[in-house]
N, C-alpha and C positions, 0 to 999 in steps of 0.2 A: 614437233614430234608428237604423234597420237599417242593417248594415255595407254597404260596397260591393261588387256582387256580385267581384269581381275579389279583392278580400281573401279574400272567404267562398272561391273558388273554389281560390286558392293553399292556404288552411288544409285545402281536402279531400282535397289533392294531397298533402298533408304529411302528413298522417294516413294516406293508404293506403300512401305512401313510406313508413313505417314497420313494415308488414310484412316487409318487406325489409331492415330496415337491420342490419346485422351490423360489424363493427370486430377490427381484429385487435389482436395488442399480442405484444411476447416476453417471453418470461418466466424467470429464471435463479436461482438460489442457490448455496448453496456445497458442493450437494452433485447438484444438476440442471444437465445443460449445457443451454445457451439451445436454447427451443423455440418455435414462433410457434403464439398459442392464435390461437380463435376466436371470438366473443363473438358472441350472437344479443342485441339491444337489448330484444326484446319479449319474450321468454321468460326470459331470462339464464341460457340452457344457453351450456353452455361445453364446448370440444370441443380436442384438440388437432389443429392446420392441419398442422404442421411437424415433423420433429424431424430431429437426427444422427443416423446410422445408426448400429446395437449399444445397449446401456445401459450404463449407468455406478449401478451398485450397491455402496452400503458394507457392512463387512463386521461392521458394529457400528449402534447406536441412534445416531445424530445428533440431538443437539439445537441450535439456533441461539439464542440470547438477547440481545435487546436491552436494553444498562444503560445508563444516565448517572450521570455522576462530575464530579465538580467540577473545573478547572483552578485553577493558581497564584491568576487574579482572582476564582473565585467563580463564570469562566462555568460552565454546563453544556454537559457534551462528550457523543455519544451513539458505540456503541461495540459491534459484533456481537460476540460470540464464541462462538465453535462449537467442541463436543468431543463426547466421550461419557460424558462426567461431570460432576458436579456440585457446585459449592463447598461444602466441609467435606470430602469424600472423598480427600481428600491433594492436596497442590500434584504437578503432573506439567509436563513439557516444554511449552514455550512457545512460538508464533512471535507476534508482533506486529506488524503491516502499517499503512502509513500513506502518506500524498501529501501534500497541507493544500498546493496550490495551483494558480493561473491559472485558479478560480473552478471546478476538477475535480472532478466527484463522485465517490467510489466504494463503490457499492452493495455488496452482495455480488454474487459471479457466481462461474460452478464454474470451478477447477482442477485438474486430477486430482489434483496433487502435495499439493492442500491435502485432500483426501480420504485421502491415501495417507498424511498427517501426523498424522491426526486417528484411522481405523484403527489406525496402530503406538500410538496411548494418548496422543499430545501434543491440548495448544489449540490454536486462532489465532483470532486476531483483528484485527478490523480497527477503525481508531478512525477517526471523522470529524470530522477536524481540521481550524480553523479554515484561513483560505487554502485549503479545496473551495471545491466551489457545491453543500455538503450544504443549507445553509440560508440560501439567497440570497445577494443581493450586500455585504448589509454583514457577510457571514459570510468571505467570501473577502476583503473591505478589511480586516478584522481581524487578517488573517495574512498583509496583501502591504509591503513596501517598510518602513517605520520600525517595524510592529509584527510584524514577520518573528517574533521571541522568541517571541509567543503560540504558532505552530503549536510551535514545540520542549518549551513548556511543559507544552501539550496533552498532546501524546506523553508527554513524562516521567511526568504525573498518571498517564498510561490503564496505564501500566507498573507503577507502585507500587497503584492500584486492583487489578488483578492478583494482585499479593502482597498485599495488605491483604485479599481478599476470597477468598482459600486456593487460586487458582488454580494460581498457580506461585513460584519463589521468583528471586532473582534470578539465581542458581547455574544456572536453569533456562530461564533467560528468552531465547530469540532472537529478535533485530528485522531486519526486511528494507524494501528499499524501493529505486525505480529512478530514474532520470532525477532529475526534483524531489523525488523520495521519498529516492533514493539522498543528496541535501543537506540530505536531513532525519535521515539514520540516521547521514552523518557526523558533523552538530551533536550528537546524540544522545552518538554515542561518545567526542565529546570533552569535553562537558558534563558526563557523569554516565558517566563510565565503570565504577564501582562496580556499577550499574543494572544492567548487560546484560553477557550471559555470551558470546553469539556475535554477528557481523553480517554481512548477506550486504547489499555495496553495488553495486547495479548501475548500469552508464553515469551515474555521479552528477558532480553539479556540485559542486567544493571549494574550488575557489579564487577565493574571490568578488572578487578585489581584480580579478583580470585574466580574467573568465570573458566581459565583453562583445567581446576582442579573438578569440577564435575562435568559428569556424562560425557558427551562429544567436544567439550571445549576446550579439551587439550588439541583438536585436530585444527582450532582455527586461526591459529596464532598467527599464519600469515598473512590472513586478513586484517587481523586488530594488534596486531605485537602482541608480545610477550614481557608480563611484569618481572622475570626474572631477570629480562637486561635493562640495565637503569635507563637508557634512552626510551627505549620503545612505553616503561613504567609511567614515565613525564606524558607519554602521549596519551595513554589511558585516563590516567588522572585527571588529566585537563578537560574531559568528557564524560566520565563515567558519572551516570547518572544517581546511582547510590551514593556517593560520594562528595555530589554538588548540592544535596539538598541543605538546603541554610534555614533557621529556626525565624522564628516572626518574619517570614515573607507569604503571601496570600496567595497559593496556589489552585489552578483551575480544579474543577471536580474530574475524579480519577476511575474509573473501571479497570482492574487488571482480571484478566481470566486469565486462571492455573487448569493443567490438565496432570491428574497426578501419576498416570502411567507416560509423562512425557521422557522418553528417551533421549532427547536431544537438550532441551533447555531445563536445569531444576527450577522446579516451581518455587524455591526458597529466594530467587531472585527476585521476585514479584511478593512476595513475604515479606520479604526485608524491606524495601520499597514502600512496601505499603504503609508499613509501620513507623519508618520516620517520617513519611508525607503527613502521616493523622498525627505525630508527635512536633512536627518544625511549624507547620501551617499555621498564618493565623487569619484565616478564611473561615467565616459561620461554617460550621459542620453541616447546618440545615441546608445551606445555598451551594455549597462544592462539595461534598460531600468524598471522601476517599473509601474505596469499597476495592472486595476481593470478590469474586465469585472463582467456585471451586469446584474441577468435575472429576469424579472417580473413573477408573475404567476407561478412561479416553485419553491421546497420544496425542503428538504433537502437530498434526494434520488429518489424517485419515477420520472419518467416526461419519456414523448412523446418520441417513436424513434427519429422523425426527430430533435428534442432538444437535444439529445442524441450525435447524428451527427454532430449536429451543433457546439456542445461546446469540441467534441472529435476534430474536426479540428482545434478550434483556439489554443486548447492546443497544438496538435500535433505540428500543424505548427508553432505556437512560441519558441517551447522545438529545433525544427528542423532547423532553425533557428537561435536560440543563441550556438549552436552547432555544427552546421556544418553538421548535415547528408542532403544530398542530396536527397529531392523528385521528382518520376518523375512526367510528366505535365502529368494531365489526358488525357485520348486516348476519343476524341468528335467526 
């Protein structure tokens, strides 16, 4: 039976629409700021629509490489790291980046700082840990509310893969991370503080017992439970970072940045934190050194380039620093 002229008629319509049809997408790494391509569908030239003004050139060969590595259970973790070298050529400086939740991805995408890391001879890497939405929804239930442990797990593995695989050593090793990353870098440094040489904690969440009583942390409860019901309490406890710090243990050198117009996280999380780290440690104050840097006027993301600038050097140079990579002296 012939099609209905009205069918036939749309599919000609589609067909000639097709010369025309083009799509855009942006595109980023860790060493490209985000640019909007252009995508022709019938030919598949590809053009760049968009970019920031100036380039962003490294000063060195970058290579990016995707590993997986096993965690505690067996899962497989998938895991960028970016350097200018290549394992077996000597373990060098380290940074380690991570989130692992509210169902977050994090791809790569450029930094300058993370380019400017990677130049002076150190790694970094980022791991995709479970509690993202690297790998759907039962990838982010695996790391939310009772199975919180897997993302800490996670991280721990991607850190010793690291040193197992000649990357860096632990001596060499810094971890960073903000907001939910930053209650991922606390757990971190109080779990396995042997592990990690420095940490940089930004606007992080530590004290899981009483974090749903300020600001936005009444809305998260279903991510981390809630201490009002005794089960979900046991779960918190068993992690919370404020909580697990234990006195004469030698923890790594700390950076926390507070941002005091932060709406979402209280900066008294990173207060308190700080204060039993310089009170329990029993690490030279000279050699790990526990520190707060504190900014007025600025929120819990958003802010000014040159604020930007400014808080990407103290980080940098402190991480660079307690680890040994070598920066060079600016060219005046």
């Amino acid at each position: 039976m012939p099609k209905p002229f009205q069918h036939q008629c749309c599919a000609n319509t589609a067909h000639n629409d097709l010369q025309y049809l083009k799509f855009w997408l942006t595109y980023t790494d860790f060493t490209t700021p985000a640019q909007v391509l252009r995508v022709d569908a019938i030919t598949g030239e590809l053009d760049i629509w968009a970019q920031p003004p100036g380039t962003a050139t490294a000063n060195v060969e970058v290579v990016t490489r995707h590993v997986r590595y096993p965690s505690y259970d067996g899962t497989e973790i998938g895991m960028f790291v970016a350097g200018s070298t290549t394992p077996g050529s000597g373990p060098v400086p380290a940074v380690l980046y991570g989130y692992g939740g509210f169902n977050i991805s994090r791809p790569p995408a450029y930094d300058p700082w993370i380019l400017a890391w990677i130049e002076a001879g150190g790694v970094f890497a980022l791991a995709s840990l479970r509690g993202g939405g690297e790998e759907g929804e039962a990838w982010h239930r695996d790391g939310m509310r009772a199975k919180k442990q897997n993302v800490f797990d996670d991280f721990h593995a991607a850190a010793e893969h690291l040193v197992r695989q000649g990357w860096t050593t632990p001596e060499q090793l810094a971890i960073m991370g903000g907001s939910n990353g930053g209650l991922l870098v606390g757990a971190a440094l109080t779990q396995r503080p042997e592990l990690y040489r420095a940490v940089v904690c930004s606007a992080p969440l530590l004290d899981m017992v009483r974090y749903e009583r300020f600001l936005l942390g009444r809305l998260w409860a279903e991510e981390y439970g809630s201490a009002s019901v005794a089960e979900e309490l046991a779960w918190l406890l068993a992690y919370s970072p404020y909580h697990r710090v234990i006195e004469e243990v030698e923890y790594p050198a700390v950076l926390f940045t507070v941002f005091e117009s932060d709406s979402r996280v209280d900066p008294n999380h990173a207060r308190k934190m700080c204060a039993a780290l310089q009170h329990a440690t029993s690490a030279d104050p000279t050699k790990h050194p526990v520190l707060i840097r504190r900014e007025t006027e600025v929120g819990h993301a958003a802010r000014s380039v040159s604020r930007s600038v400014a808080l990407a050097v103290d980080e940098l140079g402190f991480l660079a620093n307690e680890v040994g990579l070598e920066l060079e002296e600016p060219h005046i």
